[in-house]
C-alpha positions in Angstrom: -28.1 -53.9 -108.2 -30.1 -54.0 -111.4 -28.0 -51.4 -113.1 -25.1 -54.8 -114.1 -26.5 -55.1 -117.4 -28.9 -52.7 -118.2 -29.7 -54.1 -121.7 -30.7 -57.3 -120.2 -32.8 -55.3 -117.6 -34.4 -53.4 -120.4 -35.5 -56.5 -121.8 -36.9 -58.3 -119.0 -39.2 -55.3 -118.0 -40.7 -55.0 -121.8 -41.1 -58.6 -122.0 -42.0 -60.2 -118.9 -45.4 -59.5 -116.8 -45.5 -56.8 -114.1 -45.8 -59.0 -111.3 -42.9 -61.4 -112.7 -40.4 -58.7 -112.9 -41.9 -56.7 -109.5 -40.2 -60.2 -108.0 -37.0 -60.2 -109.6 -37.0 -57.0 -108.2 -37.9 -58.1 -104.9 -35.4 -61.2 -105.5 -32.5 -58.5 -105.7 -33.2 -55.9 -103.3 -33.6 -58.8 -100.5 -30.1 -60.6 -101.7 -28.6 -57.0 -101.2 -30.5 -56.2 -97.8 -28.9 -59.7 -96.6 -25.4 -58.3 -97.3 -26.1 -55.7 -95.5 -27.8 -57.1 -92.5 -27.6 -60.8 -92.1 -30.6 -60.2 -89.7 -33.0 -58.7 -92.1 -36.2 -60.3 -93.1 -38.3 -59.3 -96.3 -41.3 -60.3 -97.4 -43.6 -59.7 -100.5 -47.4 -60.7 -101.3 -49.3 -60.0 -104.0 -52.8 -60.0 -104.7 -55.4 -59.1 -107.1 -54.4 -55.7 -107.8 -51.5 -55.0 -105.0 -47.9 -56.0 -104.0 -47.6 -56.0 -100.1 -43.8 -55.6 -98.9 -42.7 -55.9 -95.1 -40.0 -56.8 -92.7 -37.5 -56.0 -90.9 -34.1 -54.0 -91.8 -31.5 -52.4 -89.7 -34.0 -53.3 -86.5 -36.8 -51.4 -87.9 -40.3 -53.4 -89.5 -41.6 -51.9 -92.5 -44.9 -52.7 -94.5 -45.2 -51.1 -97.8 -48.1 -51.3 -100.3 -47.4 -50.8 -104.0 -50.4 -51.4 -106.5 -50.3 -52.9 -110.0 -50.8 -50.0 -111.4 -47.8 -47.8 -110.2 -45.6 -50.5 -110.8 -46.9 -50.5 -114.3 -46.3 -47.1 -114.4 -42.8 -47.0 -112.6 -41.8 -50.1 -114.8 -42.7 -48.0 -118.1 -40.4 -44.6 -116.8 -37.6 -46.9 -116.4 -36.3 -50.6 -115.4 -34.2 -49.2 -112.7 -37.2 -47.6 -110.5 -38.4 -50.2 -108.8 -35.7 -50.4 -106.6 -35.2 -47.1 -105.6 -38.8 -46.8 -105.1 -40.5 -45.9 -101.7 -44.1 -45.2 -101.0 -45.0 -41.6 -99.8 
């Protein structure tokens, strides 16, 4: 998904904000999940200091929180993490 150009994704996570690129991300993965399932539905909120992701994929609802801070830290490891992340 990301991984097309990985010197333009390199780019965009040093110079854009977190929560800018956290929804490109989020633009991605939910093009991809429509693919996949025409049914699916995905969300994303953020606030102060959190992203909130839910939905529904595959027939299963899903909520997943993320805070500024691990994306920060997931965005610094490397610009292809966010996507493959999951919460524990």
């Amino acid at each position: 998904m990301l991984n097309a150009n990985g010197m333009l994704c390199g780019y965009m996570v040093r110079h854009m904000k977190v929560d800018s690129f956290v929804v490109h991300v989020v633009n991605c993965v939910k093009h991809q999940l429509e693919e996949f399932d025409r049914a699916s539905t995905f969300f994303m909120d953020f606030y102060t200091n959190f992203f909130l992701f839910y939905g529904k994929v595959f027939g299963k609802t899903f909520q997943i929180i993320m805070t500024f801070a691990e994306a920060e830290e997931l965005t610094a490891e490397s610009p292809y993490v966010l996507d493959r992340w999951h919460s524990s």
